[in-house]
C-alpha positions in Angstrom: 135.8 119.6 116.8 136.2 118.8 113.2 134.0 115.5 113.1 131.7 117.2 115.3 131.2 119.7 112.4 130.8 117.1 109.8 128.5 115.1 112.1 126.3 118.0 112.7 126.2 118.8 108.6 125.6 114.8 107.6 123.1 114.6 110.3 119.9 115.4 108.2 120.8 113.1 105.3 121.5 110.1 107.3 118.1 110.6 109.5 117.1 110.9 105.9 118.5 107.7 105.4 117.3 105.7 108.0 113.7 106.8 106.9 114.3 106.0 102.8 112.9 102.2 101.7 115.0 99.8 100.6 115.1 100.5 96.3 114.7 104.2 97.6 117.2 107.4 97.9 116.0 110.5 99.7 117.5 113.6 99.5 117.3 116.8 102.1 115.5 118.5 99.3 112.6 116.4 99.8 112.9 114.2 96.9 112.4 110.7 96.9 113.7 108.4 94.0 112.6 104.5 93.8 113.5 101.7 91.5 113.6 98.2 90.9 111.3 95.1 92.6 109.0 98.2 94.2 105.3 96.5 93.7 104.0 99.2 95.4 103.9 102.9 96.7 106.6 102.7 99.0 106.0 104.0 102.8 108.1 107.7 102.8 107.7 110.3 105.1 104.9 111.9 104.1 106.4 115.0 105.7 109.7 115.6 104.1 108.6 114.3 100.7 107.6 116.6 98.1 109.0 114.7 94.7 108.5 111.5 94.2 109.8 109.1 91.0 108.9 105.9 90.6 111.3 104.5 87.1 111.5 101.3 86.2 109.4 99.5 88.8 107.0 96.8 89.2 103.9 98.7 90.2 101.2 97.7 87.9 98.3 99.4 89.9 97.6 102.4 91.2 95.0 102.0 94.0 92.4 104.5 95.5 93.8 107.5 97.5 97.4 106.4 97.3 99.1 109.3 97.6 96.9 110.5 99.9 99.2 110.3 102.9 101.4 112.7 101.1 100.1 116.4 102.2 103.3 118.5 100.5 103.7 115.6 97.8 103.7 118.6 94.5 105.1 116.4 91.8 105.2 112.8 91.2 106.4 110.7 88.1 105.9 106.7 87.3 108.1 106.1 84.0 109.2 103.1 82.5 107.3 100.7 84.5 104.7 97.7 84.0 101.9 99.9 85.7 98.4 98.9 83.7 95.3 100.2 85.9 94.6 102.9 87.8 91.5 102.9 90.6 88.8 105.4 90.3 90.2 107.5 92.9 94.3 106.8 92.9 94.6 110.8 93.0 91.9 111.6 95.6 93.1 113.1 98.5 95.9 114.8 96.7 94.6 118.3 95.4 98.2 119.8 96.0 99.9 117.9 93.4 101.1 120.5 90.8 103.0 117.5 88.6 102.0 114.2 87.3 104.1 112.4 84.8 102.7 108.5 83.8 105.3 107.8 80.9 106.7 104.6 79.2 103.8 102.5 81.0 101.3 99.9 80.1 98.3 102.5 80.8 95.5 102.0 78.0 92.6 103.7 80.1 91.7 106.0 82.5 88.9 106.1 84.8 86.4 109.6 84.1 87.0 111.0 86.9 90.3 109.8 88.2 91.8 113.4 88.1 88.5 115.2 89.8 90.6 116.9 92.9 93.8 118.2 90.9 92.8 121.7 90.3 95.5 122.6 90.9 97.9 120.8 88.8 100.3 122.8 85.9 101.8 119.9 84.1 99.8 116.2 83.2 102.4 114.4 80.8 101.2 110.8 79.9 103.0 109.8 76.8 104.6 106.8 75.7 101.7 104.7 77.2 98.7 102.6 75.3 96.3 105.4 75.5 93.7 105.1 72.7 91.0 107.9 73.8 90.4 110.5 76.2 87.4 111.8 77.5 86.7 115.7 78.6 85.5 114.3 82.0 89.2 113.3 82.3 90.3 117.0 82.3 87.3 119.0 83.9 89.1 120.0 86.9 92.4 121.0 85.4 91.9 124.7 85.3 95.2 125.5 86.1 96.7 123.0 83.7 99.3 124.9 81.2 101.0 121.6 79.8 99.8 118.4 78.2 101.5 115.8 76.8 99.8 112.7 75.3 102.4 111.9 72.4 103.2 108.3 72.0 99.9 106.9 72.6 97.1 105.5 70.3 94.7 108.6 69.8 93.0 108.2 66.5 90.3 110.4 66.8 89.5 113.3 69.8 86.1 115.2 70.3 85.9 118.8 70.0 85.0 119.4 73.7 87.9 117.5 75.0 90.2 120.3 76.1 87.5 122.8 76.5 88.0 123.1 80.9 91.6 123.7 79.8 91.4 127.5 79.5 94.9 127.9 80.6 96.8 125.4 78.6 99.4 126.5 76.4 101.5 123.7 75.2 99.8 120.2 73.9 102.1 117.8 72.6 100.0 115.3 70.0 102.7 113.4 68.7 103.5 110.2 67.5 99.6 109.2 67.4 97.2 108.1 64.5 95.1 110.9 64.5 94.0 111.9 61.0 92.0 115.0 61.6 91.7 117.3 64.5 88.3 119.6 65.3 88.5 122.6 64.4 87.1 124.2 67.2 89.2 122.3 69.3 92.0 125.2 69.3 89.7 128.1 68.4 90.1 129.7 71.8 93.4 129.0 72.8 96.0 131.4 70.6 98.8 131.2 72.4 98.8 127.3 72.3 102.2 125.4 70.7 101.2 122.3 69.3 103.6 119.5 67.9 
């Protein structure tokens, strides 16, 4: 009766199990946590997997629509990895996402429009990469965005309409870059926002 009990409370994790990658650990809660030789986004169930963290992998590209096959995907995070490019459309088919985090990678550039269908994301940290300028086009679909991070990067100079879809943001962390001078009109209508 006893191991039937135990069975019948392991049971989820270790069908969890079965279904987690090799370099992968899944949890009931829906995240899934990958590291080492991954070259690639690794084939989860796109139906139990809501976080996913990529550390200290070998993916250096992030291609069109990738995390597409993730419908309840809400927060994903690439750190400490050799990833370099991202593909016009690596977030299309995604709008759910509410999290990205791209930290500690080789990233230098980001295509215009790569973020166009995540209106509804809350958080977009990107620091510690090689990021040496940002376009508004980058952000004109964030309009639920509250929290942006590009410290550690290259910025040396940002234009004054850069943030301006960002009604909502209140924390932007600009640390660690070579900017000299900042717009003035780049925080005019956002008060409440903490900068560093």
């Amino acid at each position: 009766m006893w191991f039937t009990f135990v069975l019948l409370q392991l049971l989820p994790q270790l069908t969890l199990s079965a279904h987690c990658p090799n370099g992968c650990v899944c949890d009931i809660r829906g995240s899934a946590k990958c590291i080492g030789d991954i070259t690639d986004i690794p084939p989860l169930d796109p139906t139990t997997t809501f976080l996913l963290l990529l550390n200290d992998t070998n993916i250096k590209i992030l291609k069109d629509r990738s995390f597409q096959p993730f419908s309840l995907l809400l927060r994903l995070m690439i750190t400490h990895s050799t990833l370099d490019t991202i593909q016009p459309e690596a977030f299309h088919g995604a709008p759910q996402l509410r999290s990205i985090k791209l930290s500690s990678t080789a990233l230098s550039v980001f295509p215009p429009k790569v973020f166009s269908e995540q209106s509804n994301l809350e958080q977009l940290q990107l620091d510690g990469n090689q990021i040496a300028s940002v376009s508004s086009e980058l952000f004109e679909a964030m309009v639920n965005l509250t929290e942006l991070n590009l410290s550690k990067n290259r910025l040396s100079q940002l234009d004054a309409d850069v943030f301006q879809s960002l009604t909502k943001l209140n924390y932007l962390n600009l640390a660690d870059n070579q900017l000299r001078n900042l717009p003035k009109i780049l925080f005019q209508k956002k008060q409440l926002l903490h900068r560093k």
